[in-house]
Each structure stands twice: as structure tokens, then as C-alpha cells.
C-alpha positions in Angstrom: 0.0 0.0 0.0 3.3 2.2 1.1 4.5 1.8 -2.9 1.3 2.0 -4.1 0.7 5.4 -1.9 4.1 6.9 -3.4 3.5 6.4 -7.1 -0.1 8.1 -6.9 1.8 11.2 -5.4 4.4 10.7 -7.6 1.8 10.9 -10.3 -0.2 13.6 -8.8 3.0 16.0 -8.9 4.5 15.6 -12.0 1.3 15.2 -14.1 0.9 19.5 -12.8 4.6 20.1 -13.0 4.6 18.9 -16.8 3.9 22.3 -18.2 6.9 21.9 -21.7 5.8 19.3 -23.5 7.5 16.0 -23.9 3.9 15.4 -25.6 5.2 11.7 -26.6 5.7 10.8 -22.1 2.4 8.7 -21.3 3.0 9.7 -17.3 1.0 7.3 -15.9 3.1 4.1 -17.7 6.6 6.2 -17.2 6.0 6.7 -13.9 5.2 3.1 -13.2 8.7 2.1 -14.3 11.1 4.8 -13.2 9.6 6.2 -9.9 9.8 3.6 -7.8 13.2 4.6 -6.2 15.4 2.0 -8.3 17.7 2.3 -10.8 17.7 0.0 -14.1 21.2 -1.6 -14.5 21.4 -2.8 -18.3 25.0 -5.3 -18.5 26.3 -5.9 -21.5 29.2 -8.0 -23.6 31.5 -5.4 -25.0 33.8 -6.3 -27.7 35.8 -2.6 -27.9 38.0 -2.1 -31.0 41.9 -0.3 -29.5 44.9 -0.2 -31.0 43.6 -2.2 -34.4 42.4 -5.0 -32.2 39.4 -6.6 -30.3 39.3 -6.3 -26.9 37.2 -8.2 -24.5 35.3 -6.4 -21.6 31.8 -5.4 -20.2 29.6 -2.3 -20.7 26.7 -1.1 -18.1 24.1 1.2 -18.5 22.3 3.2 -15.6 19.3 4.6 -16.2 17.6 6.3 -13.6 15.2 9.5 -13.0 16.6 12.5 -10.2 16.0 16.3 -9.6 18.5 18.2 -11.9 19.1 22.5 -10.7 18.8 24.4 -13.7 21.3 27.2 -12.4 23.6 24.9 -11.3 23.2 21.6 -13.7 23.7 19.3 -10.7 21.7 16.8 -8.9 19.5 18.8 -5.9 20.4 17.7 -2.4 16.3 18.3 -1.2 14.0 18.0 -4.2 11.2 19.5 -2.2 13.6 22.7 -0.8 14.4 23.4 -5.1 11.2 24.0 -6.1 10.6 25.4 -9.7 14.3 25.9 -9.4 14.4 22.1 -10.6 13.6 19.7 -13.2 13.1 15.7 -13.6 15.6 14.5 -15.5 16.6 11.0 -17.0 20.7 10.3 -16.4 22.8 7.6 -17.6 25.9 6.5 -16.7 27.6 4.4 -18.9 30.8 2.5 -18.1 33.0 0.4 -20.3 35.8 -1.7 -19.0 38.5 -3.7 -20.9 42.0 -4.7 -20.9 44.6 -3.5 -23.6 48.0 -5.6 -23.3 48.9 -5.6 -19.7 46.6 -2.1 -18.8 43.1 -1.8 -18.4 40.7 1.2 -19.3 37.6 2.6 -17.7 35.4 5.3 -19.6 32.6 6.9 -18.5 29.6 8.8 -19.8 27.1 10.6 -18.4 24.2 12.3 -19.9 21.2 14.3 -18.3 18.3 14.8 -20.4 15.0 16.3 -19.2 12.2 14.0 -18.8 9.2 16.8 -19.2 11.1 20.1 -21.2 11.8 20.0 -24.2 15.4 21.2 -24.0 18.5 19.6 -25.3 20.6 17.9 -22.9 21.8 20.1 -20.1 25.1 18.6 -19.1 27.4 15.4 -20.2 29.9 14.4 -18.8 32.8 11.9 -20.0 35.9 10.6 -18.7 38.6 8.1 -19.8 41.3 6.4 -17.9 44.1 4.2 -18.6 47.8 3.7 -17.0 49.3 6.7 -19.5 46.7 8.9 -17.7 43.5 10.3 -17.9 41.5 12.5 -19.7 37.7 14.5 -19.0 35.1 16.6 -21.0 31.9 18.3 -19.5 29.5 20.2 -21.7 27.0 22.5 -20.1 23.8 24.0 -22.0 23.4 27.7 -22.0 22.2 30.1 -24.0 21.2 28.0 -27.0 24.8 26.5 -27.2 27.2 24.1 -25.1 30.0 25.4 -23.2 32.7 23.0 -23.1 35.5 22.5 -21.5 38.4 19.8 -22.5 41.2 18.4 -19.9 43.7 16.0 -21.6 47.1 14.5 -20.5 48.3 15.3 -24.2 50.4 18.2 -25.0 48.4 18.6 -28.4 45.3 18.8 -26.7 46.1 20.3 -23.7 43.0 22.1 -21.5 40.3 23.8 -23.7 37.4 25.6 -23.7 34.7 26.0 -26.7 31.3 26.4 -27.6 29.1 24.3 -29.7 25.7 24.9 -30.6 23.9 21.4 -31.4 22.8 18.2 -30.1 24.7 15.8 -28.5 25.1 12.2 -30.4 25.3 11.2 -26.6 21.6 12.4 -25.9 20.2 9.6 -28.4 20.0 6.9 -25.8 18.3 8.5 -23.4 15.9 9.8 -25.5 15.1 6.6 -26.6 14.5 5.6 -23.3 11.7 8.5 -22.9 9.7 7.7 -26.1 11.8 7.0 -29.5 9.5 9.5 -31.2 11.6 12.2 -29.5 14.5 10.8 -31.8 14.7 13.6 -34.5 15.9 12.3 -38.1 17.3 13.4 -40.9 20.1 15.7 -41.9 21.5 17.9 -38.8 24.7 18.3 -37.1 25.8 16.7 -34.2 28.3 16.4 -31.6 29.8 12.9 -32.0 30.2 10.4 -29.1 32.5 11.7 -26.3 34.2 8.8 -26.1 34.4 8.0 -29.9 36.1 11.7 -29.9 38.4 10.6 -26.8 39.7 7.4 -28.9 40.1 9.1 -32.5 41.4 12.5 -30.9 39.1 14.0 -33.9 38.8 17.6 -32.5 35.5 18.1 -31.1 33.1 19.9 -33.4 29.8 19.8 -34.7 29.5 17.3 -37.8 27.1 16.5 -41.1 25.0 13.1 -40.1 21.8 11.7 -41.1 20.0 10.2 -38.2 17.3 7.0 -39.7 14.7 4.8 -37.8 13.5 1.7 -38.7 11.2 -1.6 -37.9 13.6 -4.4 -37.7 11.3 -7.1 -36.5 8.2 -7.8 -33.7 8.8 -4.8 -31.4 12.3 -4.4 -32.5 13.7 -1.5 -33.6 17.0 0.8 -34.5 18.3 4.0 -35.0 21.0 5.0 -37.1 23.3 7.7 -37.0 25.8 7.7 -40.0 28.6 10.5 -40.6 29.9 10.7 -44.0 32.6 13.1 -43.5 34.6 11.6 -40.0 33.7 8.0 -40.9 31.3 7.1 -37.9 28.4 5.2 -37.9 26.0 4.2 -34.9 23.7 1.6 -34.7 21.1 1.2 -31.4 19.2 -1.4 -31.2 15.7 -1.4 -28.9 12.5 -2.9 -27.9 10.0 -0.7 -29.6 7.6 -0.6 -26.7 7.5 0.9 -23.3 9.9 0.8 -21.3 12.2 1.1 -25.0 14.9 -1.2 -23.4 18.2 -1.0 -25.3 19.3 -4.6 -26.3 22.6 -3.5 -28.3 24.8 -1.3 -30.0 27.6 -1.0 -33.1 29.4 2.0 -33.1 31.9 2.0 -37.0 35.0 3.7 -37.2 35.7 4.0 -40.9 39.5 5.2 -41.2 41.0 7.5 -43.7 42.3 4.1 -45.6 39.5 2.1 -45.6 40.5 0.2 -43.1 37.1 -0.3 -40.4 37.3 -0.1 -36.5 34.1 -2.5 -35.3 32.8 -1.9 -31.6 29.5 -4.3 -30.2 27.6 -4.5 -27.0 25.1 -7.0 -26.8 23.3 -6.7 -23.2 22.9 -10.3 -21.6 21.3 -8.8 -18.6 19.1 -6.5 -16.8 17.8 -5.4 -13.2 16.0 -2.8 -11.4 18.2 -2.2 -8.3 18.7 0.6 -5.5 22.5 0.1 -5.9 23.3 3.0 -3.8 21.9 1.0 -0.9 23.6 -2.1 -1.8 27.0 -1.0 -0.5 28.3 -3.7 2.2 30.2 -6.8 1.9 27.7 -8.7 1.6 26.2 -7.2 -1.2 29.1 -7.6 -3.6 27.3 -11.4 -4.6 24.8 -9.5 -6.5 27.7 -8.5 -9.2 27.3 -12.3 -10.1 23.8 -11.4 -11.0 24.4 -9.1 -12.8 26.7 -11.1 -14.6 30.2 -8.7 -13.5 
């Protein structure tokens, strides 16, 4: 009756608060998913393409709902103290782990896309780390264009700042998540994948691609981003009904001699889980179950 109690507030609140228009959010089914305090924890196998070779490892994606500030563009402390000072948004962390030789990396991504405005993405977030060192890019959303600002270990690269003004490749998977209607397609320029732009060292820029969806099957899905001019293409596959769960990915690097760069994530499982709380010893046999 408690969880029964919470979602019909939880309702009650965001069904007045939705004022923007993410017209393709049915509340009542959305909310039935990703307000009952958990987070979803989507595992996948990775096969990540480094160094001209395949490289064995795991991928997670976290998808959960929190109170974003707009001043700030961080997660509230007290929801209820923020008021119209804060929106719902949808975040995902995404991790990728694998070995190279005798090192390992780690990446991260994280992406915060309103649930209820309609408003580009207002902060991402990736990082990548490896034994040579360590690199980090956050983009923040104001005034109609991303302010960005680089850090690398690289002498070339160095610490930058810029400004961009268009969507973020990045922002594609959550948006999925909220309705794949919300996907825009055809011809438009992009920011390409963080971590794509981390591995090639491509500078960051806004590039030409062609964004496609299609029926591939019974409730199945993709979209495809493709970009002629840097050699990219993106493939995301999905379950084309609520909740819109991602079931893989193919991200192609097409080099400058032909050569191509294949990267695949196939997710072989899936669980809703309030991780945060699952933080002793003696939670650390729930990994297994997640297949880590």
C-alpha cells in the first residue's frame, strides 16, 4: 500500500509540473517504471576495438530519473527545498571496461536529459582512464549552445574551452529511453560520441549526419546515425515498446584508408536495483547477478 501510496503522489506531482511538452511521455506508464526509487542496471558484452584490435570487456548502462538544478546543472540535495528551481531528469551512466596488453581502461559517460522540457541535454559528462593517464570533458547547455571544457594529458590537446551549438550524439540513448518519437531524423549536425572523440582525438566539433529509424522485427527497432565526412556510424538497437529497453549497440570507425574499426555490445542482462543502498560486503554477490 506504502509503494502503491508513493506512485499516486508521484503521479499527482509531475502530471501538474509537466507544463513543456514532452507530448510523446504517457505519465501514468513512465512513472510506473522509473519512480519507484530503483535504478535499471542494463549489462552488456562489450567487444571494444583499441589499438587495431578486439578487446574483450563489459559495458553497463544506468538509467535512472533524479531532480537536476537548472542554475547549477547538478543533482538537488532536497527536491522539495528546489522548487521550480528544478527539473526531472533522465541520467545515464555508462561505463565500459577492458584490458589492452597488460593495462586496463575505464570510460565513463554521463548524460542528463529532461524528462518533461523540451530542451537539449543540459550537461554530459565523459571521462577516460588508462595507465598513461586520464583525460575529461563536460558540456554544459546555456544560451542555446554548449559550453565546453576539455582536460587532456596530451600536450596537443592540452586544457580547452569551446562552444558548440547542437545536439549531442550522446543524448540519443536517453531519448530513446523517454519515447523513441523524441528521436529527431534526418540531416543535422551533431556532436559525435564523447568517447568516440576521446579514442580518435578527432577535434571536437559539430558534424554533417543523417539520423534513420526503422522496424527491424516484432517490437524491435533501431536508430541509425551515420557520418559521411569523420567516418562514424552508430547503430542502437531497442524494444519498440515501453519501457524502449536498449538490447545493443555498433558504433563503426571507418578510417582514412578504408581500413574499419568494429565496436559491439550486446546486453545479456538487466535489473531494477537501488545500488546506492547495496553498498556492504555482503552485497558484492549481487555482481554475479548481474553477470560482473
Amino acid at each position: 500500500m506504502k509503494n502503491l501510496f508513493i506512485l499516486g503522489l508521484a503521479l499527482l506531482l509531475f502530471s501538474s509540473c509537466n507544463s513543456t511538452g514532452r507530448k510523446a511521455i504517457d505519465e501514468e506508464q513512465f512513472a510506473s517504471h522509473w519512480y519507484q526509487g530503483k535504478a535499471e542496471i542494463n549489462v552488456f558484452d562489450l567487444t571494444q576495438m583499441r589499438y587495431g584490435e578486439e578487446r574483450d570487456g563489459n559495458a553497463v548502462m544506468i538509467f535512472v530519473t533524479e531532480d537536476f538544478s537548472k542554475r547549477k546543472q547538478v543533482k538537488v540535495d532536497d527536491p522539495s527545498a528546489a522548487g521550480k528551481g528544478a527539473i526531472k531528469v533522465m541520467k545515464l551512466n555508462m561505463t565500459r571496461d577492458f584490458v589492452t596488453g597488460v593495462y586496463p581502461y575505464q570510460t565513463m559517460l554521463s548524460v542528463f536529459t529532461p524528462v518533461y522540457d523540451d530542451l537539449n541535454s543540459p550537461k554530459i559528462t565523459a571521462s577516460v582512464t588508462e595507465w598513461c593517464g586520464q583525460s575529461f570533458a563536460q558540456l554544459n547547455w546555456k544560451n542555446n549552445k554548449y559550453n565546453i571544457n576539455l582536460f587532456s594529458y596530451f600536450e596537443s590537446e592540452g586544457d580547452q574551452e569551446l562552444s558548440i551549438s547542437a545536439m549531442a550524439e550522446d543524448e540519443i540513448f536517453n531519448l530513446i529511453r523517454l519515447n523513441p518519437d523524441l528521436v529527431p531524423t534526418g540531416h543535422r549536425k551533431l556532436i559525435p560520441s564523447l568517447i568516440f572523440n576521446r579514442f580518435t582525438h578527432i577535434p571536437l566539433d559539430a558534424e554533417s549526419a543523417v539520423i534513420s529509424k526503422r522496424k527491424t522485427g516484432e517490437n524491435q527497432a533501431e536508430v541509425e546515425v551515420i557520418y559521411e565526412e569523420i567516418g562514424r556510424r552508430l547503430v542502437i538497437n531497442y524494444v519498440d515498446t515501453f519501457p524502449y529497453e536498449i538490447m545493443s549497440w555498433k558504433e563503426t570507425y571507418t578510417k582514412k584508408d578504408g581500413t574499419e574499426e568494429v565496436t559491439t555490445a550486446v546486453r545479456k542482462s538487466v535489473q531494477m536495483l537501488d545500488y546506492w543502498r547495496k553498498n556492504g560486503l555482503q552485497d558484492e554477490s549481487l555482481r554475479k547477478g548481474l553477470g560482473l
